[in-house]
C-alpha positions in Angstrom: -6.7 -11.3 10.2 -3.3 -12.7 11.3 0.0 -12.7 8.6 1.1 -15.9 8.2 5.5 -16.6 7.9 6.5 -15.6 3.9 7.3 -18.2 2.1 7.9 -18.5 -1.5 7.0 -21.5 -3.6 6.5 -21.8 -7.2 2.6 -21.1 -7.7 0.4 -19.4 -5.2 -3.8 -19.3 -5.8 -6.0 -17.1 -4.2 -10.4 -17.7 -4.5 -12.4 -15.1 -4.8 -15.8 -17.3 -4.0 -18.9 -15.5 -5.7 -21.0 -18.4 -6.5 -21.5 -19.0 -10.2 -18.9 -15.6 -10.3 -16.1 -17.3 -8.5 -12.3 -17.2 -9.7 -8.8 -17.7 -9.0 -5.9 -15.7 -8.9 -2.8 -17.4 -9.8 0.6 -15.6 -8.3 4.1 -16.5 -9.0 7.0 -16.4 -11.6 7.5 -17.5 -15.1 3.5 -18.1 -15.2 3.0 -15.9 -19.0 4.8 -18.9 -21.0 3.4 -21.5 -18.6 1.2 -23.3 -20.2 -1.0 -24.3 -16.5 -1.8 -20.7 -16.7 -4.0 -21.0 -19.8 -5.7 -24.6 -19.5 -9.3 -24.4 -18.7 -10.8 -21.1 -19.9 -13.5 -20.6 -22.0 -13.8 -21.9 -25.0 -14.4 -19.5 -28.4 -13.2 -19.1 -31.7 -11.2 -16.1 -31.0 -9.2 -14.3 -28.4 -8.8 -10.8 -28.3 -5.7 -10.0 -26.6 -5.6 -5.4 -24.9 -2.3 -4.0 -24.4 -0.5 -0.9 -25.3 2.4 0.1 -26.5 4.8 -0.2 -23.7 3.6 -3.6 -22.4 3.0 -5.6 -25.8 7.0 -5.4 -27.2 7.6 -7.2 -23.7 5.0 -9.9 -23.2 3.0 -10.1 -26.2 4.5 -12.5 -28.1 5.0 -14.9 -25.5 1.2 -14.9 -24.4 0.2 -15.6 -28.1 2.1 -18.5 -28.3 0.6 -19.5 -25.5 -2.9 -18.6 -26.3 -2.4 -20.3 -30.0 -2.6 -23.8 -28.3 -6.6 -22.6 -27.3 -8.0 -20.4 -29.7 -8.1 -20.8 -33.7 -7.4 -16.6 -33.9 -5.7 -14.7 -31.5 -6.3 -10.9 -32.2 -4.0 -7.9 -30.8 -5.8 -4.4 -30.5 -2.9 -1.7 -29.0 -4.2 1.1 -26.8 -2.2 4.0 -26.2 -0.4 4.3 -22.4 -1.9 6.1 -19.7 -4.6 7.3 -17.1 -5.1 10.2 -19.4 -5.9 7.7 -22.4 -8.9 5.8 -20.1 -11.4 7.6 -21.9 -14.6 6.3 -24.4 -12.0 7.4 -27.8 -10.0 4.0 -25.9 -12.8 1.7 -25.0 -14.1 2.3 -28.8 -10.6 1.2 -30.5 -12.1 -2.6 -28.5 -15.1 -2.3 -30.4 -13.9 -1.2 -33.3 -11.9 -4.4 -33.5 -14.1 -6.8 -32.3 -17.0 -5.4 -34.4 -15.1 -5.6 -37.8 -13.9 -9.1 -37.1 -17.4 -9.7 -36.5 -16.6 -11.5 -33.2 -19.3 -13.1 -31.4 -20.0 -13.3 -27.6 -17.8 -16.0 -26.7 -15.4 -14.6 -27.8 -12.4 -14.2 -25.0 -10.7 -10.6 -23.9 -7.4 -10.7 -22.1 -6.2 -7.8 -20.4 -2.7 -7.7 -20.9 -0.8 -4.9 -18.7 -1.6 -2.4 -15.7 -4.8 -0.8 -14.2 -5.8 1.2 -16.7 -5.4 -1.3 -19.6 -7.5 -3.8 -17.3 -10.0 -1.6 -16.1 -10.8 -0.5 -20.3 -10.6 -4.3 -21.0 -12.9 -5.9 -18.5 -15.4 -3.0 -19.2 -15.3 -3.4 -22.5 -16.2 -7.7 -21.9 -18.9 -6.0 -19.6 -21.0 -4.1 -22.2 -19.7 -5.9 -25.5 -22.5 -7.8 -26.4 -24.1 -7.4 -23.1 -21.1 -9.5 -21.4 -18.4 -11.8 -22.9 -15.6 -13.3 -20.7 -12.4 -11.8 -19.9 -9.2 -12.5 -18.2 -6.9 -10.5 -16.3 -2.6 -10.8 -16.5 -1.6 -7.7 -14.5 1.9 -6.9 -15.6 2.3 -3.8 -12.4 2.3 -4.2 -9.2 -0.5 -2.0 -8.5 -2.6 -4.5 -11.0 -1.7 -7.4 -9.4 -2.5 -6.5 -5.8 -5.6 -4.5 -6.3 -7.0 -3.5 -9.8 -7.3 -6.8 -11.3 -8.8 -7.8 -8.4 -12.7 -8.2 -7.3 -14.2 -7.0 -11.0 -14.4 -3.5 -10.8 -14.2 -2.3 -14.6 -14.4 1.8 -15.5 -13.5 4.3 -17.6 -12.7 8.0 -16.6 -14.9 11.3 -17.0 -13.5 15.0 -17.3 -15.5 15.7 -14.3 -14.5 12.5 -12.1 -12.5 9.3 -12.0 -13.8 6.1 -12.8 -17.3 7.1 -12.9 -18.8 5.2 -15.5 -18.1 1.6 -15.1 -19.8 -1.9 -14.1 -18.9 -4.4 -11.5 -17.9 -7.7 -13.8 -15.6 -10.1 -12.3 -13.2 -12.0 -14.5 -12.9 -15.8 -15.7 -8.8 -15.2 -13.9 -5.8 -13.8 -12.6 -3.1 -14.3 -13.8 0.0 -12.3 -12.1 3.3 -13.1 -13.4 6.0 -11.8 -10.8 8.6 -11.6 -13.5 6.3 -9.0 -15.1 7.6 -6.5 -12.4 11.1 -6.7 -13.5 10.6 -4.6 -16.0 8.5 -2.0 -14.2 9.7 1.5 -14.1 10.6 2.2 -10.4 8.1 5.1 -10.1 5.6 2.4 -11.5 6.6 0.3 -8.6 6.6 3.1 -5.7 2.8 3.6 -7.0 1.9 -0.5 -6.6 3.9 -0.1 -3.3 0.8 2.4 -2.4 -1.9 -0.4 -2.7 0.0 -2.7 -0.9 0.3 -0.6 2.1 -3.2 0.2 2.1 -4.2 -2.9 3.0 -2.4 -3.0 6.7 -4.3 0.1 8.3 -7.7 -0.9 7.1 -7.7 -4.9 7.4 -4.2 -6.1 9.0 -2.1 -4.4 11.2 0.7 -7.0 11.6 0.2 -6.8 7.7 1.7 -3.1 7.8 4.7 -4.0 10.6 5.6 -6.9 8.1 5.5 -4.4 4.9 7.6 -1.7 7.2 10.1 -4.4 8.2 10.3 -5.8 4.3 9.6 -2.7 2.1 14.0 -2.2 1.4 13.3 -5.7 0.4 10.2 -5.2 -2.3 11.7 -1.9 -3.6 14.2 -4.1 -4.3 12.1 -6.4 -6.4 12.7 -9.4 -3.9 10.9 -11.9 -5.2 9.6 -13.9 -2.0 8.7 -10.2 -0.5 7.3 -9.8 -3.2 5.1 -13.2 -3.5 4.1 -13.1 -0.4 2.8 -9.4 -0.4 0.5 -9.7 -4.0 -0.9 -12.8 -2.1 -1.6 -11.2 1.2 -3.0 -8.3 -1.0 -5.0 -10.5 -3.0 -6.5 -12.7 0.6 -7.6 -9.4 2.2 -9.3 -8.4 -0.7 -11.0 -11.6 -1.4 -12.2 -11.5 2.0 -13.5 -8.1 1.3 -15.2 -8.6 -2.0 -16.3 -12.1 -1.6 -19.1 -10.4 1.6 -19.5 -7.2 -0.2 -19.2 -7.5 -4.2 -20.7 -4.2 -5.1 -19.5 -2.0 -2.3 -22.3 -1.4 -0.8 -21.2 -1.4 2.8 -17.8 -3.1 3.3 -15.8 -2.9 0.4 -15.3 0.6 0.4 -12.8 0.0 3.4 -10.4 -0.8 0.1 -10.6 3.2 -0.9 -8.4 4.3 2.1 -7.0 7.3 0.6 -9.1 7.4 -2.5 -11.3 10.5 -1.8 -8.4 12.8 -1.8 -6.4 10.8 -3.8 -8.8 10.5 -6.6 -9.6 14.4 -6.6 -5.8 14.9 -6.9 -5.8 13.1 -10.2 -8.9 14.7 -11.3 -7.9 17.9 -10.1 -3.9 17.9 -11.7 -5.2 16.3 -15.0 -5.1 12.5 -15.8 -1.6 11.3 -16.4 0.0 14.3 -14.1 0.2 12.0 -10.8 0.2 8.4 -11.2 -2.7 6.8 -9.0 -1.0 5.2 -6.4 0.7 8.6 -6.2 -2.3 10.4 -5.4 -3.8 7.1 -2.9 -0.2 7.2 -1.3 -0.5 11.3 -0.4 -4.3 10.8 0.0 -3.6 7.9 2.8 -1.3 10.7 4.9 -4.3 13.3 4.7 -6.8 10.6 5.6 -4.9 9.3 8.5 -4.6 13.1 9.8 -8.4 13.1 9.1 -8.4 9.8 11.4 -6.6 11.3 14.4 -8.5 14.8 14.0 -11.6 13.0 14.5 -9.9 11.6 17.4 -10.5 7.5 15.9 -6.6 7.2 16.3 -3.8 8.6 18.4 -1.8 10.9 17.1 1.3 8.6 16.7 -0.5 7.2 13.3 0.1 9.6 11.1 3.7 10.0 11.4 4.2 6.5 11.3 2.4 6.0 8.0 3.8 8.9 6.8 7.0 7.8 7.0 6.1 4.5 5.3 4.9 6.2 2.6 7.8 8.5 2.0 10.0 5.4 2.7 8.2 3.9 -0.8 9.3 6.9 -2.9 5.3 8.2 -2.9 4.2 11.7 -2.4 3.6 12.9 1.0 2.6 16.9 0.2 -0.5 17.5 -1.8 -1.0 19.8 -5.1 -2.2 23.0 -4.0 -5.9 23.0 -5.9 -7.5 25.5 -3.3 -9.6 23.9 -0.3 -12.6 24.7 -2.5 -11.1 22.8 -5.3 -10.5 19.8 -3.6 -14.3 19.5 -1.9 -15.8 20.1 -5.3 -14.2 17.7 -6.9 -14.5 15.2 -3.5 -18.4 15.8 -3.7 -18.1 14.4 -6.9 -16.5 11.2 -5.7 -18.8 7.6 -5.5 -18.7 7.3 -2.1 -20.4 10.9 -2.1 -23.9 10.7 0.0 -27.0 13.5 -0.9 -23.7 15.9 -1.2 -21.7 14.8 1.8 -18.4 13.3 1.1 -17.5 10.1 2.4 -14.2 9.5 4.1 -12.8 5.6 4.5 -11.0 6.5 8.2 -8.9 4.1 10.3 -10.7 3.4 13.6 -8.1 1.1 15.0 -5.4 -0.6 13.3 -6.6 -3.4 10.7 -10.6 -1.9 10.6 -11.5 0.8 8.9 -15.2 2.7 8.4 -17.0 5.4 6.3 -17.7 8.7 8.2 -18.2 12.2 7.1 -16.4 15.6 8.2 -17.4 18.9 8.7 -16.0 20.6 5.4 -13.7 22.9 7.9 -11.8 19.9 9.5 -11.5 18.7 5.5 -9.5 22.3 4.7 -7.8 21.9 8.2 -6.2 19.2 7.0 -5.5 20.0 3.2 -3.9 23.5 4.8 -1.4 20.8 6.5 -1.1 18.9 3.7 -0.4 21.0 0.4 2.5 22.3 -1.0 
């Protein structure tokens, strides 16, 4: 998978091709109060527009007016903000509002903000109903380049992240690049996580290009930015259009994820944002990668430093070596007890492979605080 020259035009699309499933992802500025963005979808009654409280005062209004042209009602439910908020109390405040409005199944979610807001939403069009459509308008980086992406939909347990969920793929995209003007810089440094990801286990000129750029997209450049949610979104439609519900090759995409997602689990929702935890997860599964001799030794330092670079953790919460394979066992990729590691075997292809459970505390004794 070669990287192509950046260039930035006005609109960018991206297919995902899934058959009767397929979608596009539509990627530039100014596309909220275009009204291209909104021609096309379903058609129903009523729209049901998800946000929370830090993402409606900025774009709400401006994707109601837009949505008045198409839809006779267009009803606002507010969740509150945060990982620690994904929970069933959330999902229900959907239901609750879609079930006293006594909306019917074609009627239209849109998922109007980050990860966790579009993970709750597109979950909540699975199961509402048994299924109504939804669409996507990531308004992080993080959302725009993965999350939002490929129809994964979940909501978090006590005991484990993002365990109960379905795989149901939206009616769209829509990523609006001015969105990410307004992102908190730690928010950014988190989407900056997901983006790198995607050069070890698919692209390796993909990762010399973000290495080269990254002063440029912490900078909120908007053609480094363009063209990175659109590489982002190509490599993952690759992925996801051969393998929709991971069962082989789409778990390349959770580089990172196994530690990363025990770190959240283990701190607390909320404590460590998620691409904080995939960012410091990515160093300790790149040592994981050389110990098992897959890479040289020259990797980890080099991503490493990357990752610092983006303003992400590179030391790990100290949770006890115990602690951290517990929760790890816990984890999807988990097999009849054994956890699951996504491991670079040569720059731009990743694979799943276990480890004994003393090279796993070798390497979270070189990694936490």
């Amino acid at each position: 998978m070669t990287v192509s020259a950046p260039h930035h035009s006005a609109v960018q699309c991206v297919s995902i091709a899934l058959d009767q499933r397929s979608y596009d992802i539509h990627i530039g500025p100014g596309l909220l109060s275009s009204p291209d963005s909104w021609h096309g979808l379903p058609k129903a009654a009523c729209a049901l527009i998800v946000s929370n409280e830090l993402v409606a005062p900025l774009y709400l209004q401006s994707l109601q007016a837009q949505l008045g042209a198409h839809y006779a009602r267009v009803e606002f439910v507010q969740l509150p903000d945060g990982e620690q908020h994904k929970d069933w109390a959330s999902l229900n405040l959907i239901f609750d509002h879609l079930l006293a409005r006594a909306a019917d199944r074609k009627t239209v979610l849109f998922a109007l903000g980050g990860g966790v807001i579009g993970d709750m939403t597109g979950f909540a069009a699975a199961i509402y109903m048994r299924g109504v459509p939804f669409v996507q308008v990531p308004t992080t980086l993080l959302a725009q380049v993965d999350s939002s992406v490929g129809g994964k939909t979940a909501i978090n347990h006590p005991l484990g992240k993002n365990m109960i969920g379905a795989f149901y793929q939206p009616e769209r995209v829509i990523a609006d690049l001015d969105t990410l003007d307004t992102l908190p810089q730690r928010e950014l440094a988190a989407g900056l996580a997901e983006v790198i990801k995607y050069g070890p286990i698919a692209d390796g000129d993909f990762l010399t290009w973000i290495e080269v750029n990254l002063d440029a997209l912490l900078a909120r450049d908007k053609s480094a930015l363009a063209y990175a949610v659109k590489r982002c979104c190509e490599i993952k439609a690759w992925v996801v259009g051969q393998d929709e519900r991971e069962q082989g090759l789409r778990a390349i995409l959770n580089f990172g994820h196994t530690f990363g997602h025990a770190i959240e689990t283990g701190m607390g929702y909320g404590q460590w944002l998620h691409g904080e935890a995939v960012g410091c997860g990515m160093v300790m599964a790149a040592d994981l990668s050389v110990r098992k001799g897959l890479m040289p030794a020259a990797f980890l330092p080099r991503l490493r430093e990357l990752i610092e670079r983006a303003g992400l953790p590179v030391r790990a919460p100290r949770l006890g070596a115990e602690r951290y394979l517990e929760l790890m066992r816990v984890d999807k990729k988990a097999e009849g007890g054994e956890i699951r590691f996504v491991l670079i075997e040569a720059l731009g292809r990743a694979g799943m492979h276990g480890a004994p459970d003393a090279l796993v505390a070798e390497v979270l004794a070189a990694h936490c605080e």
